[in-house]
C-alpha positions as CSV (number, residue, x, y, z in Angstrom):
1,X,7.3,-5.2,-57.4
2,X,5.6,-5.1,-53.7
3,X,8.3,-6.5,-51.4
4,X,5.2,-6.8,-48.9
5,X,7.8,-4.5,-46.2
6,X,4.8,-2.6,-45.0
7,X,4.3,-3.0,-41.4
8,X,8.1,-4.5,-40.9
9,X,10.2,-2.8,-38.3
10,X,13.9,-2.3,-38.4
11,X,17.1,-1.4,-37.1
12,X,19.7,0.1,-39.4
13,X,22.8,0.7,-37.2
14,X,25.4,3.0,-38.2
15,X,22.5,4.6,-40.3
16,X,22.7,8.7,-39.9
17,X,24.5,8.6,-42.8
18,X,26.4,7.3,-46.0
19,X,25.5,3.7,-46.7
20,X,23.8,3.5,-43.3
21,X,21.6,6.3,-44.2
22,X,20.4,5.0,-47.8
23,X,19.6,1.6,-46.5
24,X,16.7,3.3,-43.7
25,X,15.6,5.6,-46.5
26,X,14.9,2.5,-49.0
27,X,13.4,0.2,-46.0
28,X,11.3,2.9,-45.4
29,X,10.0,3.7,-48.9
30,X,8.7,-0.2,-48.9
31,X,6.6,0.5,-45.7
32,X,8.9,-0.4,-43.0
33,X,9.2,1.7,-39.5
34,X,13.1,2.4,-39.3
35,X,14.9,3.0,-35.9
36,X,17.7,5.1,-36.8
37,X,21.0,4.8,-34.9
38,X,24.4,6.5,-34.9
39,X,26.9,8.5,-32.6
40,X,26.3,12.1,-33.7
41,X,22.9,13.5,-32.6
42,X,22.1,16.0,-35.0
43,X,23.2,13.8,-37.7
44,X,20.5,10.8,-36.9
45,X,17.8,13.0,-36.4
46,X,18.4,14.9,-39.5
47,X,17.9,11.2,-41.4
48,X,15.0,10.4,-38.9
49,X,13.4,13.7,-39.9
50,X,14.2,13.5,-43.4
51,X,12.1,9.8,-43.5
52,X,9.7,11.4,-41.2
53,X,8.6,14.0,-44.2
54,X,8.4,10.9,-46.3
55,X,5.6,9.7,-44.2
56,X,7.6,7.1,-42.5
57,X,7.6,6.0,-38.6
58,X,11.1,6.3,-37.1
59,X,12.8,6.9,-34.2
60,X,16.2,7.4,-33.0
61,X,18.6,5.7,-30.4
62,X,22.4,7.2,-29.9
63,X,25.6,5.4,-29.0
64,X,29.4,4.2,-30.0
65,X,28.5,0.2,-30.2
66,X,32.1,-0.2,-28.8
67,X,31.5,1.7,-25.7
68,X,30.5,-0.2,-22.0
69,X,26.7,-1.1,-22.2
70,X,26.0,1.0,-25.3
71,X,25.3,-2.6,-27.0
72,X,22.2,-3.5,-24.7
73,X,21.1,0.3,-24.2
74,X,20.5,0.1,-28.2
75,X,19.2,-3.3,-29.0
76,X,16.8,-2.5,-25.5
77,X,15.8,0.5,-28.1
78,X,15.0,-1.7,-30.8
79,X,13.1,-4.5,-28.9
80,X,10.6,-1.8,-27.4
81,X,10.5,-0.5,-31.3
82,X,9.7,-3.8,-32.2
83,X,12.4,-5.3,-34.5
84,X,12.0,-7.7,-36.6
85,X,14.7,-6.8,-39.6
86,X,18.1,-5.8,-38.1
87,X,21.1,-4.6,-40.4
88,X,24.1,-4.7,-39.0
89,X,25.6,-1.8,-41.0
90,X,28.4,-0.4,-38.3
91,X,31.7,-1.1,-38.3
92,X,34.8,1.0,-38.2
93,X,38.0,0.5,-40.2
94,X,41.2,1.8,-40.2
95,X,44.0,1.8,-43.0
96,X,46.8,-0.3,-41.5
97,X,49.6,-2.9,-43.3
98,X,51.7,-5.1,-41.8
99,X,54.0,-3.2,-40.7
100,X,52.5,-0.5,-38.7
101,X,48.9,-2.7,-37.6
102,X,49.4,-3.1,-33.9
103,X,47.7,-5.3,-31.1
104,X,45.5,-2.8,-30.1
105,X,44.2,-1.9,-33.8
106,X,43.0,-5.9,-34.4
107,X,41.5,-5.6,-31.1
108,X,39.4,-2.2,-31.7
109,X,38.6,-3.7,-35.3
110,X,37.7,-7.1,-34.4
111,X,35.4,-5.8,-31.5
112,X,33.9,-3.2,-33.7
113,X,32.7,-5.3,-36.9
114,X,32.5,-8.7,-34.9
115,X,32.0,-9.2,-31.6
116,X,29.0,-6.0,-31.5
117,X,27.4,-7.9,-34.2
118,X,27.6,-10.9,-32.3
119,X,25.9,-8.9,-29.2
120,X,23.4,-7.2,-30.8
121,X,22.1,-9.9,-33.0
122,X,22.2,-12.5,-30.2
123,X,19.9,-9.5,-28.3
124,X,17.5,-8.8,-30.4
125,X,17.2,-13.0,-31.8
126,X,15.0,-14.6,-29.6
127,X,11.9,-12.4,-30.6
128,X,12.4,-12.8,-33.9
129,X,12.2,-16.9,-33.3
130,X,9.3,-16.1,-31.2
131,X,7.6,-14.5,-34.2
132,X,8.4,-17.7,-36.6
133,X,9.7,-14.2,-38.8
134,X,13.0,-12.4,-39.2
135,X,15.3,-10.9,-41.0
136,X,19.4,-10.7,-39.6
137,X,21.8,-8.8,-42.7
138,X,25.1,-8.4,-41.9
139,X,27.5,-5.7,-43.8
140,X,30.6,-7.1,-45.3
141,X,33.0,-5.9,-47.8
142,X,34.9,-6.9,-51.3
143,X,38.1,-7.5,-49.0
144,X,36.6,-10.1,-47.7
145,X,37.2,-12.1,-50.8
146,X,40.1,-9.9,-51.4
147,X,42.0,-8.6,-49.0
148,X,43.5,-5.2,-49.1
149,X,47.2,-4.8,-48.2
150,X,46.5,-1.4,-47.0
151,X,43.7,-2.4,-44.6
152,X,44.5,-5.8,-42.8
153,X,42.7,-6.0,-39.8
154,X,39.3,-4.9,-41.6
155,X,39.9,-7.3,-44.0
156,X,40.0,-10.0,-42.1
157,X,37.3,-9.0,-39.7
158,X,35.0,-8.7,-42.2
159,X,36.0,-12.2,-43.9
160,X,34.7,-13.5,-39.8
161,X,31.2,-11.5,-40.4
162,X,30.8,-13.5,-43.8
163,X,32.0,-16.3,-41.4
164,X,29.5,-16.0,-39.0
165,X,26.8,-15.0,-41.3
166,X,26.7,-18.3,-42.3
167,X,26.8,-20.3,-39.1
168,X,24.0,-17.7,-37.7
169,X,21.9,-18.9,-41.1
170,X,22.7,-22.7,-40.0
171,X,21.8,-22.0,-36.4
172,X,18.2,-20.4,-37.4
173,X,17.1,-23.5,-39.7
174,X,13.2,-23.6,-39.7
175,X,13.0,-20.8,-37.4
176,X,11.6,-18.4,-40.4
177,X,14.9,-15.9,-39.7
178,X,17.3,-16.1,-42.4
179,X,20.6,-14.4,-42.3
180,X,22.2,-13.0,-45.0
181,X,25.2,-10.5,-45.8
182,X,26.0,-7.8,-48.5
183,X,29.6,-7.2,-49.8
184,X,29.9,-3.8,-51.2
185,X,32.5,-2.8,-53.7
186,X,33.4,1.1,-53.8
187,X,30.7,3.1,-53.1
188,X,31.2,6.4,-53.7
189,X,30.5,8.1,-50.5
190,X,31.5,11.6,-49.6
191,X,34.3,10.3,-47.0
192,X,35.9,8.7,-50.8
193,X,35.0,11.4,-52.7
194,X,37.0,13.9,-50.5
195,X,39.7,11.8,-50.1
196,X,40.4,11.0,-53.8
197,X,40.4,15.0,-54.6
198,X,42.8,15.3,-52.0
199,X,45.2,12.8,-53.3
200,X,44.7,13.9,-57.1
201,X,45.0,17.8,-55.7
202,X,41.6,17.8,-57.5
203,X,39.3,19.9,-54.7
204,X,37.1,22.1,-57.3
205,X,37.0,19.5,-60.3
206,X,33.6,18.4,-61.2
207,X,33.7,15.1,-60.2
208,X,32.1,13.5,-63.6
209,X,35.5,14.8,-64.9
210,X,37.2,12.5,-61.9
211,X,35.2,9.3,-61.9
212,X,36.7,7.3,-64.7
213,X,40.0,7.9,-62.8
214,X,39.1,7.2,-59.8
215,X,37.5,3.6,-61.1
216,X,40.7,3.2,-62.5
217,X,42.9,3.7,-59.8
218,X,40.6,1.8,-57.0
219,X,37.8,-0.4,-58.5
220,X,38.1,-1.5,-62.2
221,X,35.3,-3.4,-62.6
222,X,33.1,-4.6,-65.5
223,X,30.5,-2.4,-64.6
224,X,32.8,0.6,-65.5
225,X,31.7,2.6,-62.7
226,X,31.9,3.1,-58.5
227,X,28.7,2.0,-57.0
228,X,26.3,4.5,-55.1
229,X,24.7,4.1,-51.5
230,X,21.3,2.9,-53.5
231,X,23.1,0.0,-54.9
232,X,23.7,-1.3,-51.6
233,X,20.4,-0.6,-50.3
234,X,18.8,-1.4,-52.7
235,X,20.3,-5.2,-52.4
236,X,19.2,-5.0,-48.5
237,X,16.0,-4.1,-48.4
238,X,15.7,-7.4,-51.1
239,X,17.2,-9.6,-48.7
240,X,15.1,-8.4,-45.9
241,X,11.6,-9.0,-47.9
242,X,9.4,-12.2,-47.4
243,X,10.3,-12.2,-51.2
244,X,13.8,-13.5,-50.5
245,X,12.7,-16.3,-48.1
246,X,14.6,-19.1,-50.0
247,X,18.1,-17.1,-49.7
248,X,20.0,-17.7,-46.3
249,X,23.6,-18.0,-45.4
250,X,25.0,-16.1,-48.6
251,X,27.6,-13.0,-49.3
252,X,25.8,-11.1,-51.9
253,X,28.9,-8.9,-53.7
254,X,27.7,-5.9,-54.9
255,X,30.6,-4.6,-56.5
256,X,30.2,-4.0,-60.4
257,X,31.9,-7.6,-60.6
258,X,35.3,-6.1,-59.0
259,X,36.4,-9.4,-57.5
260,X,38.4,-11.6,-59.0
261,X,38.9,-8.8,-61.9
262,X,42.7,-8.8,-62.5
């Protein structure tokens, strides 16, 4: 299937690697110019390069979205790059119950996943209205359907950005930018993957030998399996085709069917 992307431009932040990274790689394999961001230099422009082999236009623009004026330094990036798809991939979490999340850690979570959403989406909005054509997808996360005990505040900033997904989707009505965000279940990543060997004492097991633990312990799901990068890329360059026109305002879990599983 042609998901006529070709000529599109986007902006993947949070995308030198992980989840961040697969989601530029996919949007560029459909045709679409892909500004990479990220904090860590060498890391973006090993992605950029990497698309650039592939034949794709990229570029690269560097900053912490939380930091003072990094917000309109990057989405200045991405008007000049022409943005018309933005994925609002970024966010930073934290594990934190009740009893040790503090003031400061609702604060840095909220402003992280929410209000730098907020700011670059409301940036980078009016030229997408002016073009009649966008596409705004927004990042979420199972917890926000099911909250995890050991991760409170990300929780329920995340259960805001499926909030506001939707009022942004109401707000845009026959503007011809939808917005849409993607929950992801666990994705194996290599931040999980080392952190599960180091809990089982497992560092030099093949992990093939570990997953079916590791989907028991943390997502037992119908699908019988963690999900990969791909799966959640592959959901987000869907929603940010002209094929997926008639979708706006949903959370699209992509989570093997993990919530509501008992």
């Amino acid at each position: 299937m042609d998901l006529d992307l070709a000529g599109r431009r986007a902006l993947v932040t949070g995308s030198s690697g992980g989840i961040g990274a697969a989601i530029a790689n996919a949007l560029a394999a459909e045709g679409c110019a892909v500004l990479i961001h990220g904090r860590n230099a060498d890391a973006a422009q090993a992605t950029a390069k990497r698309l650039r082999s592939a034949g794709a236009e990229t570029g690269v623009v560097l900053g912490d979205l939380t930091a003072d004026g990094v917000v309109d330094d990057v989405a200045s990036a991405a008007l000049a790059f022409g943005t018309d798809i933005l994925v609002n991939n970024a966010g930073p979490f934290a594990e934190h119950d009740w009893n040790n999340a503090r003031a400061r850690d609702w604060l840095a979570t909220y402003h992280g996943n929410v209000v730098t959403v907020a700011q670059i989406t409301q940036a980078l909005l009016p030229n997408m209205q002016e073009r009649r054509w966008g596409r705004v997808i927004n990042i979420g996360s199972r917890a926000v359907i099911t909250p995890l005990a050991n991760m409170v505040e990300y929780s329920a900033a995340k259960a805001a950005v499926v909030n506001m997904t939707t009022s942004l989707a109401q707000h845009l009505a026959g503007t011809g930018v939808t917005a849409n965000c993607v929950s992801p279940g666990v994705i194996r990543t290599p931040s999980f993957e080392r952190m599960f060997r180091q809990r089982m004492g497992a560092e030099t097991v093949d992990w093939t030998r570990l997953e079916a633990e590791a989907v028991a312990r943390y997502a037992p799901n119908p699908a019988g399996r963690l999900g990969r990068a791909d799966d959640i890329a592959d959901a987000v360059t869907f929603l940010a085709s002209p094929r997926a026109g008639y979708i706006n305002g949903v959370n699209l879990r992509v989570d093997g069917g993990i919530t509501g599983t008992p």
